[in-house]
Each structure stands twice: as structure tokens, then as C-alpha cells.
N, C-alpha and C positions, 0 to 999 in steps of 0.2 A: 577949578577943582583943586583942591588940598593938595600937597605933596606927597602927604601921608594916606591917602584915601586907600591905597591898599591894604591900610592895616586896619581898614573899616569893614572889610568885605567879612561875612558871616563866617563864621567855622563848619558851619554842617550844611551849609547851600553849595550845589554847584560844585561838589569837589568829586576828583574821578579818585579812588585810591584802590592799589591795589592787596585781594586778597592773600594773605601769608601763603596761602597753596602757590599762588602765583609769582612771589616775591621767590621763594624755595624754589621752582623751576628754570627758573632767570638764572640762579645763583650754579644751579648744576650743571645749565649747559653754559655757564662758564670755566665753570672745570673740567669740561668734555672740550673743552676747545671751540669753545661757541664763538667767542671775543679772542683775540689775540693782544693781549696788555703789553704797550710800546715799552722798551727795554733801553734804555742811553748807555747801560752797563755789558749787554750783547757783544758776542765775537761778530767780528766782521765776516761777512760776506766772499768765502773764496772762487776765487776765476781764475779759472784755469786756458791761458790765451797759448793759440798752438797756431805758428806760423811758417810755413816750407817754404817763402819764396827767398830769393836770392837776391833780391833789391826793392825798393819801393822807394815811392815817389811821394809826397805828403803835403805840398803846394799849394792843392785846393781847399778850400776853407770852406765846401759844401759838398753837395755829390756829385761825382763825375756820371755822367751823361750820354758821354759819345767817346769813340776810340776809332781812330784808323791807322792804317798801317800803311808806307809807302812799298811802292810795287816793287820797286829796285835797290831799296835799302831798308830790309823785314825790321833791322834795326832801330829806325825811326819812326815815332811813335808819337800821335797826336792825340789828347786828352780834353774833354771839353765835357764842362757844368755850369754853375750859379755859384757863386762865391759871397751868399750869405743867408740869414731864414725868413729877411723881408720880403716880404712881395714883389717888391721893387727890385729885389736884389741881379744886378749887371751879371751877364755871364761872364767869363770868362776858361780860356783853356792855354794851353803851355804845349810844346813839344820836349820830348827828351829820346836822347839815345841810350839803349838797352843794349849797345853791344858786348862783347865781354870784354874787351878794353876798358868799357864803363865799369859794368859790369857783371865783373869776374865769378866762374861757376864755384860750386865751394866745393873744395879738396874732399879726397876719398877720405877713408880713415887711415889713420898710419897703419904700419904692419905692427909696430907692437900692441894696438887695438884687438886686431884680428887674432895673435897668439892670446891672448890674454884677455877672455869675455870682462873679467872683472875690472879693468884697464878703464878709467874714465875717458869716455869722449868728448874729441874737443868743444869745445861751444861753436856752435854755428855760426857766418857771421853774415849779415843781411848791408847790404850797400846804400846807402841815402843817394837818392839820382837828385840834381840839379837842372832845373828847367835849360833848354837852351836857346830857347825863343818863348816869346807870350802872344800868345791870341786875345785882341781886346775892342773892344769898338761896338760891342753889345751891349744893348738896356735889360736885357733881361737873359733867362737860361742858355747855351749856349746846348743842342740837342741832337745835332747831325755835323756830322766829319768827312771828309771824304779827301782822297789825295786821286788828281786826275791821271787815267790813262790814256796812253800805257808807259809814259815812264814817269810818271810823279814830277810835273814842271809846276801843279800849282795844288796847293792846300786850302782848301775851302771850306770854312765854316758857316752852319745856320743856326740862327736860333729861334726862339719863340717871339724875339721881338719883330719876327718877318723878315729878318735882314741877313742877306747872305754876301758875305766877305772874302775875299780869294786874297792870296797870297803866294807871288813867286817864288820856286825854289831851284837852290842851285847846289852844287859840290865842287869844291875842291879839294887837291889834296895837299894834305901836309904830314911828311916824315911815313907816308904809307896810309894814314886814316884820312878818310874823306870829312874834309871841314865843312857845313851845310850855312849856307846865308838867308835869311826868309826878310820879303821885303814886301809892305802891303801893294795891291795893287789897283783894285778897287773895290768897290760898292753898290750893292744893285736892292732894291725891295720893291717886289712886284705883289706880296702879299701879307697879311695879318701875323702868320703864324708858321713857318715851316717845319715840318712831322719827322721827312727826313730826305736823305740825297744819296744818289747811286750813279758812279759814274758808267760811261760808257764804254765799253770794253772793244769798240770798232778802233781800229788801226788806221780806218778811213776818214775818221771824224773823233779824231784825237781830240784831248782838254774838254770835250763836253760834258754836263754833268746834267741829272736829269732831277729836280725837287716834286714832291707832294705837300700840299698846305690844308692848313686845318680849316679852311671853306671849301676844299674839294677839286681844288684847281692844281691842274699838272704844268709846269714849266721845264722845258727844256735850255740849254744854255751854254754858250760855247765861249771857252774863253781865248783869248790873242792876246799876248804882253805888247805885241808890236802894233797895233792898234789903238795908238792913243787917243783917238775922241771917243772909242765905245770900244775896251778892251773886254767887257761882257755883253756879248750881244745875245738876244732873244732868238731861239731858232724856231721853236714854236710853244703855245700855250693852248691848253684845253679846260673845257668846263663842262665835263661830262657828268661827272659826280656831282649828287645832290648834298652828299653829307663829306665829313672829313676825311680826306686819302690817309690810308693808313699804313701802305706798304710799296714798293716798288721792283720792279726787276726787267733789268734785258735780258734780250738773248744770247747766248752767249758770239753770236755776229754781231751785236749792236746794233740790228736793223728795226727791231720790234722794241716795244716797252710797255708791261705789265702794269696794272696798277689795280687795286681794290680800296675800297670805303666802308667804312660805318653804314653806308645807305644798301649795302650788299649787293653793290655793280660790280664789275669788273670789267676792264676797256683793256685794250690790245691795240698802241698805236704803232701806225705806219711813220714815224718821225720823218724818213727819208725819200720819201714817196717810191719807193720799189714797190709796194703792194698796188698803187693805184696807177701804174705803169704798166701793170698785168691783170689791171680789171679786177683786184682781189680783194678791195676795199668795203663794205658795208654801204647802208644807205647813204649814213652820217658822211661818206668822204672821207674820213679820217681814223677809221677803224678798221682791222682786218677782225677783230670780236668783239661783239658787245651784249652782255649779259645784264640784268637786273633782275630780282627779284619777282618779274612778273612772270618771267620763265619759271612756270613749277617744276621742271626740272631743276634747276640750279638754283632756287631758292633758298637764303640759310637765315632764318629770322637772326636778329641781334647780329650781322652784321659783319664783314670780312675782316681780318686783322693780318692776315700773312700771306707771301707768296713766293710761287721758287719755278724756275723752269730748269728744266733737264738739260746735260752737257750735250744734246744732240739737237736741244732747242724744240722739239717734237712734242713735247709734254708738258702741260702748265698744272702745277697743284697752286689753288688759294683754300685757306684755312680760314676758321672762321667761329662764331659761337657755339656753344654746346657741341663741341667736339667736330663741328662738319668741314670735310674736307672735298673739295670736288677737285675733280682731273677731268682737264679737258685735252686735246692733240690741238695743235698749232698749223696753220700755215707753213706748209713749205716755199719760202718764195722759189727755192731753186734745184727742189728736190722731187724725181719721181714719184706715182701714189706709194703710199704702204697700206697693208693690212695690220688692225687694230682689234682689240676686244674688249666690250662694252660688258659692265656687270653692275650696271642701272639696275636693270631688270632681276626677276630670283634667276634665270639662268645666262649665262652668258652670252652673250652674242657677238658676231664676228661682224665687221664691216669695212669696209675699202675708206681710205681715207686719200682723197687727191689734193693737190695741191688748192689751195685760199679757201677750204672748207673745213670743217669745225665742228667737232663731236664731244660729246660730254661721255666722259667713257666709264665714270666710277663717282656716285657719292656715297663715301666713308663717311660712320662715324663711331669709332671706336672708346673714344677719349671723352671726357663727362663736362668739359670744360673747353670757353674757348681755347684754340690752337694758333701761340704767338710767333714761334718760328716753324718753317719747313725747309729742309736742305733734300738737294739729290745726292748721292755718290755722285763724284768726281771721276770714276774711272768706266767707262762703257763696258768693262768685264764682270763689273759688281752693280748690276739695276735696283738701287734701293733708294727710299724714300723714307725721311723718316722726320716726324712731327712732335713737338712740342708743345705740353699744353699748361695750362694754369693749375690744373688738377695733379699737377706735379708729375704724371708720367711722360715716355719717353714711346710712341708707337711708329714700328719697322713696316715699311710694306714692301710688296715683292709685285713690283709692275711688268713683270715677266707672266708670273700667275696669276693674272687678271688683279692686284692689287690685293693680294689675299695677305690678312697680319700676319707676319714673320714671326713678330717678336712684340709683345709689349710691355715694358720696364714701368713698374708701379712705382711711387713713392721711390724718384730715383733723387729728389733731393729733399729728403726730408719732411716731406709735405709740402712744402713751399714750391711757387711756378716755375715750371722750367722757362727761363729769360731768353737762352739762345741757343742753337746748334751748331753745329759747322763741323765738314768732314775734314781731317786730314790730307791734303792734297799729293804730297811725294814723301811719306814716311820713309825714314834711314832704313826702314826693315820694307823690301820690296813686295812680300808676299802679304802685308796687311794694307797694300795701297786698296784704297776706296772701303775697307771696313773700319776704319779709324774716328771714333765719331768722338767731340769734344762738347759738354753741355756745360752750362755754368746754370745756377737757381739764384734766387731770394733767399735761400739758405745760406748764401754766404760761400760756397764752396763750388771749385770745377772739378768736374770730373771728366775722363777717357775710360770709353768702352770699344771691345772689339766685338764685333758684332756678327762674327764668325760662329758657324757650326750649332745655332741653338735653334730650336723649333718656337712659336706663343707657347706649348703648354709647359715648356720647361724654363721661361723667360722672367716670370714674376718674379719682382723683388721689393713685396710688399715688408716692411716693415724695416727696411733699410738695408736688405740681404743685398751681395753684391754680383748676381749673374751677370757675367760680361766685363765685371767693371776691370781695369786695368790699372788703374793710378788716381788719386783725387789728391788733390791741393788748398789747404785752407789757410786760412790771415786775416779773410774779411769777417765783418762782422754779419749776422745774416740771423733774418726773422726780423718782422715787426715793421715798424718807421724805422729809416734811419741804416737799413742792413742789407744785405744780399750785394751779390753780381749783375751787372745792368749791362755788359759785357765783354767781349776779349780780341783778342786778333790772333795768331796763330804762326803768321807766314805759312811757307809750304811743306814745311817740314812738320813743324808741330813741335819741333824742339823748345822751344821757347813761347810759353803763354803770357801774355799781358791782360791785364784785367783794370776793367772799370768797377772800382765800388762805390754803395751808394751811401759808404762810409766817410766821401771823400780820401780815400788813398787807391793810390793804382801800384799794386804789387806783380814782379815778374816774379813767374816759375819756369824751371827745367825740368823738364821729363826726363 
């Protein structure tokens, strides 16, 4: 064919053109703003960046991940992510100290501030933290953190490459400040993928730490530094779950352990065998509960995602898709019956609960979206329960009134998912211990709310109104890829918040 053969083709065949009426309407809704015509000569684009924390950390070169706090120094502070946008990319995480030695809270205003509004305020000034150990030995994300109880002897990291890494730690002091040494210790992978780790809170079976894996399999795990041919031993494994573990929880004795799936089971082990010592165990032998969706009671299509038990250990909530949240009563391995009330049903019911039996007492579903965190109050004078979901609200329940909503806080971050909960455990103001509630979103921003004195119909805070709200803290970036809080620590006070962003920096605040 010619070169030129295009310039052979007819003039009146085949050709689409269009009519002037047509061309004239093109042309107008370009002056309506149809087309937006690129500009190299445009102002720039202003951002306006508003940041209240008092220090920040910037070390990760991806998003952080995981954050734990040690038990006996709130100070010290473990950070873990991926450290680039390969697929491939190694986790990695860092420890640093936030104390105010590091750093320092920032100064009041002076008084000649205060006499004279018009008086420029000083610039604030934000502290750069320096890692003071590195967490490394990962092929891939670095996802779960945990520091063992009850006095923080080892730091353990898991990530996605299935490999979980422990870490001794020690203090000493120098000139008054506790100097901290972190020294690996070993190595263990018993699965593909780990979701996340929660240690055990037993005083009787110290350093243990319990994993969830993304095939569904529960590990338990005890560490020994003095133990040199197996300084991480296996205490026990399960493979009850059909789909991925998604969440985990003891009780607050450390005798039991919670867990939920993607496959919408929920297991309740006896890790230490007390329950099978008093006959209270399931068919299986190794469960004091075991639920699945075949029970139409407790069924929640799409799948469980959270779980939390009560500071009395009495009460388990798991959350789950499209807003459902079930409450079940627990096994007392060492506690007389109680009397409970069921609101399964349209009207309430009352029934006797005795010890290694098991009732399904309330399925909630308030919230329109799954629910990824649940916490209880902390203080047995304040019985609240309160859930986060994806749908961006914040729902209160009152397990005194049969689970009846307190409170539900709409659009408490922006639209974007509420990430995590956690109550205040011994706020400096003693008459707000156990309504002190801390949520961080995808929004990019934590907030505190006091959850005192409000009823649900005065509760909404659709459109970004603040009932309840008490203080919010922004820096992160939030919305979209790339933004929000993935989570925080608190210590017991609540004074000092540290945050994981999934902007890669972890910034502290002061309340």
C-alpha cells in the first residue's frame, strides 16, 4: 500500500461530520464549564496543614501499622510497618521514647499574651524523636506489636511474612532516666500470615502471647530468655476456624481466649485447662464456646471482625458485618450463678446463668456497616459498651438495660471508618474515670469524648456537630490511600496519645 494512500480516500464517502447546531453546543457547554482548559499560568493550590502534636517521629518510609505501649514505661513506644510501595517491600519498625525529657510539653502562653489579645503568639514548637532501637528481620509488612505481661520483659513483633520475632528488654538507670537495651532473642513461624497478637494478662503465665493467622489458625506462645534450646515454646495451637482470625481477646484472668473469623465462628479456649478440670469444656475438648454460623442465632453473614470481653470477664461482645454485634455471658470458671437478661427476643427475658454454660443474651444491630473495634468501660461503676464501625459512627450501649443504645455518634470522623476505641483507664479527673472514650478514623484525626449525661435522641452528631466531643487532635493526613489513623496507645491516664499514621509519621499529643 502507498504511503500516501490516505490522501486517496474519497471526500464525500464515509465521513461522520458534524452539524453546526452541533458544533455550537459543544462550544457553549464549554463556556458553562463543561471542559476545564489546563492553565501552566494558575495560582497554586493552598493547603492549609494544622498540626497540635508535641513531637513526631518520621523514620518510616511507609505506613505504620502497629503501635504498642510498654506496661511499665507508657513512655516507650513500639511502631511497626513496610518501609516501601513494592510488594516486596520488608517491614520494618523502630522504638522511641515520648517521655517529656524527650519530649517536652509546650509552654503556656506568656502573661503578656494573656493581657494583650493582640500580642502575637509564640510559634509552637514540635520535637523530632529519634528511633532508639530498630525492629528488622522482616520480608514483608510488619502488622502486630505487642510488649509482654505484666512487666514488658520482651517486645514482639509479627508480620505478614508469618514470622514472629521477640525481643528482650531491660532498664537501667542513668543520672535518674531509665536507660532501655533491646537485644533479639529469637525466631519462630508457625504460619503464612499473622492478623495480630495479644498478650496475656495472667500473672500466672507471664511472657505469653497469644497470635491469630490469616488461614484461621490460633497460636499460643510462651517466651523464656533462660531457655536456650527453645526460648519460644508452643503452649498450644488450634484450627477451629475455617476462614481468616480476625480478632483476639483474653479475659481479663488470662484463663480463657477469645477469638473470631471471616468464616463468622467464634471459639472460647480453655488455653490452661481449668475449664476441662471442672467438666466445662465442649464436645471439641478444647472449648468452653463454640459458635458458627449454623447457629441461627448467632449467625452474622459477611463475617466477624472484632471482639472485647467485660472487666468482670462475664460478657463477650463480637462485631461483625453490616453492623451486627452479638453478646454472649461467659463461663465462670470460679464464680457463682448470676441472673442475666436476654433481648434476642421483642421482649426481654430473664434467665439463670451458672457456671460453664453459655447464653446468647442480645443481637444488636444498630450501625449500617461492619463494626472493627468494641471496647467495655474499664470501671465496673460505668457498664458501657461501645462499638465502632466503618460507617463512621460511634454506638453506646447500656448492658445494665438489657443493651439498650445510650448514645449513637453519627459521622464522628468525617465520614470516614472509625479505626479504634479505647477507654480511658485512670483519667487525672477522677469523676470521668470509665466515661472517657478515645477514637482515632481514616479521617486523619483523634478525638475524646465524655460520654456522660446524654440520652440516643440527643446524641447525633451528623454532619460533624460535636455532642460529647471533648478535645480532637490533628497532623495526620486522612481520606483516601495514603491517610487516616491505623492507631494509638494512650497509657492510663490518657495524658499523652501516640498515633500510628498511615501517612508514615507517628505524632504524640497532650491533652
Amino acid at each position: 500500500m502507498s504511503s500516501n494512500a490516505h490522501e486517496q480516500q474519497p471526500e464525500d464517502e464515509d465521513l461522520e461530520l458534524l452539524d453546526e447546531d452541533d458544533v455550537q453546543e459543544m462550544v457553549d457547554d464549554a463556556d458553562n464549564g463543561g471542559d476545564v482548559a489546563m492553565d501552566s499560568d494558575g495560582e497554586d493550590e493552598e493547603v492549609t496543614l494544622h498540626n497540635d502534636s508535641i513531637a513526631y517521629f518520621d523514620g518510616h518510609k511507609d505506613s505504620v501499622f502497629a503501635i504498642a505501649q510498654h506496661p511499665l514505661y507508657p513512655n516507650l513506644i513500639a511502631t511497626g510497618g513496610s518501609e516501601g510501595d513494592a510488594d516486596d517491600a520488608p517491614g520494618k519498625g523502630y522504638v522511641i521514647d515520648t517521655s517529656a525529657a524527650v519530649a517536652p510539653s509546650r509552654p503556656v502562653l506568656p502573661a503578656s499574651y494573656n493581657a494583650d489579645p493582640n500580642a502575637a503568639a509564640p510559634t509552637p514548637q514540635t520535637t523530632a524523636l529519634e528511633p532508639i532501637f530498630a525492629i528488622d528481620g522482616h520480608t514483608d509488612s510488619i502488622n502486630a506489636l505487642a510488649f509482654t505481661l505484666p512487666r514488658g520483659e520482651f517486645l514482639v513483633s509479627a508480620g505478614m511474612d508469618g514470622r514472629l520475632r521477640a525481643y528482650t528488654v531491660s532498664a537501667t538507670s542513668s543520672g535518674g532516666q531509665p536507660q532501655f537495651q533491646f537485644q533479639f532473642l529469637a525466631e519462630s513461624q508457625e504460619t503464612e500470615e499473622i492478623n495480630w497478637l495479644q498478650p496475656c494478662p495472667s500473672t500466672s503465665y507471664p511472657n505469653t502471647i497469644a497470635l491469630g493467622a490469616s488461614d484461621g489458625s490460633v497460636w499460643v506462645l510462651t517466651l523464656d530468655a533462660t531457655d536456650t534450646a527453645n526460648p519460644i515454646r508452643i503452649v498450644q495451637s488450634y484450627f477451629l476456624h475455617t476462614g481468616p482470625c480476625t480478632a483476639g481477646a483474653w479475659t481479663p484472668d488470662g484463663k480463657l481466649l477469645a477469638t473470631v473469623s471471616e468464616d463468622a465462628s467464634l471459639h472460647v479456649f480453655d488455653i490452661w485447662g481449668e475449664a476441662a478440670s471442672k467438666s466445662l469444656v465442649t464436645d471439641n475438648g478444647q472449648t468452653v464456646v463454640s459458635l458458627t454460623e449454623a447457629d441461627q442465632r448467632f449467625a452474622v453473614e459477611g463475617g466477624l471482625y472484632s471482639v472485647a470481653i467485660s472487666p468482670s470477664g462475664g460478657l463477650l461482645a463480637a462485631g461483625g458485618a453490616a453492623g451486627a454485634i452479638r453478646i454472649l455471658s461467659l463461663p465462670r470458671l470460679s464464680q457463682p450463678s448470676t441472673t442475666t437478661t436476654s433481648t434476642t427476643g421483642k421482649k426481654p427475658t430473664t434467665s439463670t446463668t451458672t457456671p460453664g454454660t453459655t447464653t446468647i443474651l442480645a443481637a444488636l444491630a444498630v450501625q449500617q456497616d461492619s463494626v472493627e473495634s468494641l471496647a467495655f468501660s474499664p470501671s465496673p461503676s460505668v457498664p458501657l459498651l461501645v462499638a465502632g464501625s466503618v460507617d463512621g459512627s460511634i454506638a453506646v450501649f447500656d448492658p445494665v438495660r438489657s443493651f439498650a443504645v445510650r448514645r449513637h455518634l453519627q459521622g464522628v470522623h468525617d465520614g470516614e471508618s472509625v479505626v479504634k476505641l479505647d477507654f480511658v483507664r485512670n483519667p487525672p479527673s477522677g469523676a470521668a474515670a470509665g466515661w472517657l472514650l478515645t477514637s482515632c478514623g481514616l479521617d486523619g484525626v483523634v478525638r475524646r469524648w465524655d460520654l456522660r449525661g446524654a440520652t440516643a435522641s440527643s446524641a447525633s452528631v451528623a454532619g460533624g456537630a460535636t455532642a460529647g466531643l471533648v478535645k480532637e487532635w490533628r497532623g495526620h493526613r486522612g481520606g483516601g490511600e495514603g491517610g487516616g489513623v491505623l492507631g494509638f496507645v494512650q497509657g492510663e491516664t490518657g495524658e499523652r496519645v501516640v498515633t500510628a499514621g498511615d501517612d508514615g509519621v507517628v505524632l504524640v499529643f497532650e491533652a
